[in-house]
N, C-alpha and C positions, 0 to 999 in steps of 0.2 A: 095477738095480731101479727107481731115479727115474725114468729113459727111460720104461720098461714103464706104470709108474702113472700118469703123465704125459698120456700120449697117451690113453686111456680118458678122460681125464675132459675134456682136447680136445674130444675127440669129442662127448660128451655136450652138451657147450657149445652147440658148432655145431648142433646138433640141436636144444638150443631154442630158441637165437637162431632157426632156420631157422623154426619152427613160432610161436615168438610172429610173428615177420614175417607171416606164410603168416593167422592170424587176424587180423591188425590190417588186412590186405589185404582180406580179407575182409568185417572190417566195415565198413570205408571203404565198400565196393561196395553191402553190404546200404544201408547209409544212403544213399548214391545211389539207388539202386535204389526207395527207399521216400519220397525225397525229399517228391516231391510229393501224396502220401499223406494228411499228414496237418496241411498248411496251415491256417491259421484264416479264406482267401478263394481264392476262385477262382483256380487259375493262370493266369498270362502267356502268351499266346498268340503265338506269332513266323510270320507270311510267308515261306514258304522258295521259293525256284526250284530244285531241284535242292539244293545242300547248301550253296548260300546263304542269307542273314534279309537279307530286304529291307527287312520293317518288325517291328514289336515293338506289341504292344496290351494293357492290364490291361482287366479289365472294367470294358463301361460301361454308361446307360442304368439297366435294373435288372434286379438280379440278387438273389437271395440264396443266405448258404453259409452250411453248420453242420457242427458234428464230433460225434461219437457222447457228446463231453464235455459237451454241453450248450452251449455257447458257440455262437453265430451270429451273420450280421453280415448285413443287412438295406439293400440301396439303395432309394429307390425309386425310379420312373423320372422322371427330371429333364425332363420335355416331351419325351421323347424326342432332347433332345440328345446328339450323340457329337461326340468330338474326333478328328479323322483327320489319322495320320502323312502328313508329306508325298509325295506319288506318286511311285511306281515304274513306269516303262514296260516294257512286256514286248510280243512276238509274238502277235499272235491265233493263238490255236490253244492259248498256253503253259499245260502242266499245274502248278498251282501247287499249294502245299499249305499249311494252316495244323500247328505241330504245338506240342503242349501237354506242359506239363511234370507229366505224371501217370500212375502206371502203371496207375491204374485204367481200364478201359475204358469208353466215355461210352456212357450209353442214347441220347442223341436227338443229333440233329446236323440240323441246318438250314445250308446256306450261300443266300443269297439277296443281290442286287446292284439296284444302283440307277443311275440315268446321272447325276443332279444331286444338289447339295446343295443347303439353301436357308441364310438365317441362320437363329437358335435363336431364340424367345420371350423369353431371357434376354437377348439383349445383350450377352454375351460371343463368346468364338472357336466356342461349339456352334453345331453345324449339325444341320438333320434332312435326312430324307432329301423325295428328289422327284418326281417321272414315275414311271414305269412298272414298279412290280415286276417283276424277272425271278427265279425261283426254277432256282437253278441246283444245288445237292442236297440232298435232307432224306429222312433216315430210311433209309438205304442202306449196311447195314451195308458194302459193297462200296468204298465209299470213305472209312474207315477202316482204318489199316497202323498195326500195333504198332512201334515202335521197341525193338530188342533189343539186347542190350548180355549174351554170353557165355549166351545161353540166357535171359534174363529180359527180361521187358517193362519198360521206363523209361519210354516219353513214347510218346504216341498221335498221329497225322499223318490231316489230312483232307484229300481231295483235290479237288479240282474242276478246270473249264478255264474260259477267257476267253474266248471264241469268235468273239466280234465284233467286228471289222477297226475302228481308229477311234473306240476310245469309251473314255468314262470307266466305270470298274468303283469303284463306293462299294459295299462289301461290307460286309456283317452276318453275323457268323458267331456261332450260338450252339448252347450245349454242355451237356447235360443228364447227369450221374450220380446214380444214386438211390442210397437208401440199403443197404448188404448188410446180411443178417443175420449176425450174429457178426462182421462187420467194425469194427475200430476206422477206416477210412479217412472222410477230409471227404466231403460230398458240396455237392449243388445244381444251378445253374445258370449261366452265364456266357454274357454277348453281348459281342462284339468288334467293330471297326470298321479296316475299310483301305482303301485307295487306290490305285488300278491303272488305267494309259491303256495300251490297247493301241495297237501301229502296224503 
């Protein structure tokens, strides 16, 4: 009779061991999944070649961000200085990508490149930018790709290429989310800065 009553409540056991695991699994995921949601500033932006991070950039210049709580945080724009990670060479031609850690989807994307930098106004390491704008994507939804993770969107990739044999790429990439209705998610805007010599 102890065998018999025994093994029922085994059982039982296993079953919610199995089932709290199985939620705790889950919420780990949701909270990834929502990570970058509900920040109090712009997410980090990383340089990928393929499913490497060449470089990493916060926002700089100016920006600002706010959450549906009322809380915002306000830069403004520093003489239009940026600070740019040391350079990474790549192939003319390379399709590179910046991608962000947000499942929301951005309204505006702008990538745009520069060949020089100059010193900054201030006197420290900022640089602006110099010669000739080259506007290399904006406003396309087409070079935007969701990153998914089991059926959900986690982080948003924006692509562009380098095209030009021999040259410095000083890149400005900036990223606009508005605000949803009924959404509790952050919103704003974010410009970023990187560095790229093709060969």
């Amino acid at each position: 009779m102890r065998e018999t009553s025994t093994k029922p409540r085994l059982l039982v056991l296993a079953i919610a061991s199995a089932v709290a695991l199985l939620f705790a699994a889950l919420a780990v995921f949701g909270a990834e999944a929502r990570a970058g949601s509900f920040d109090n500033q712009a997410p980090k932006g990383g340089l990928m070649k393929y499913d490497k991070v060449l470089q990493t950039s916060y926002p700089a210049g100016s920006w600002v961000w706010k959450t549906p709580r009322g809380w915002s945080m306000v830069v403004l724009d520093n003489f239009g200085e940026y600070y740019f990670p040391k350079k990474d060479e790549v192939l003319a031609g390379s399709r590179l990508h910046v991608r962000f850690d947000k499942p929301e989807q951005p309204d505006f994307v702008a990538v745009n490149a520069w060949p020089r930098v100059e010193d900054g106004p201030l006197g420290d390491a900022g640089k602006t930018f110099a010669g000739q704008k080259q506007r290399l994507k904006s406003i396309l939804k087409s070079i935007l790709k969701p990153v998914k993770r089991d059926g959900k969107t986690v982080k948003w990739d924006v692509f562009f290429r380098t095209n030009e044999p021999d040259r410095d790429y000083y890149l400005k990439v900036t990223l606009g989310w508005k605000k949803e209705p009924g959404s509790h998610a952050s919103y704003g805007q974010g410009l970023y800065g990187f560095h790229v010599k093709t060969r």
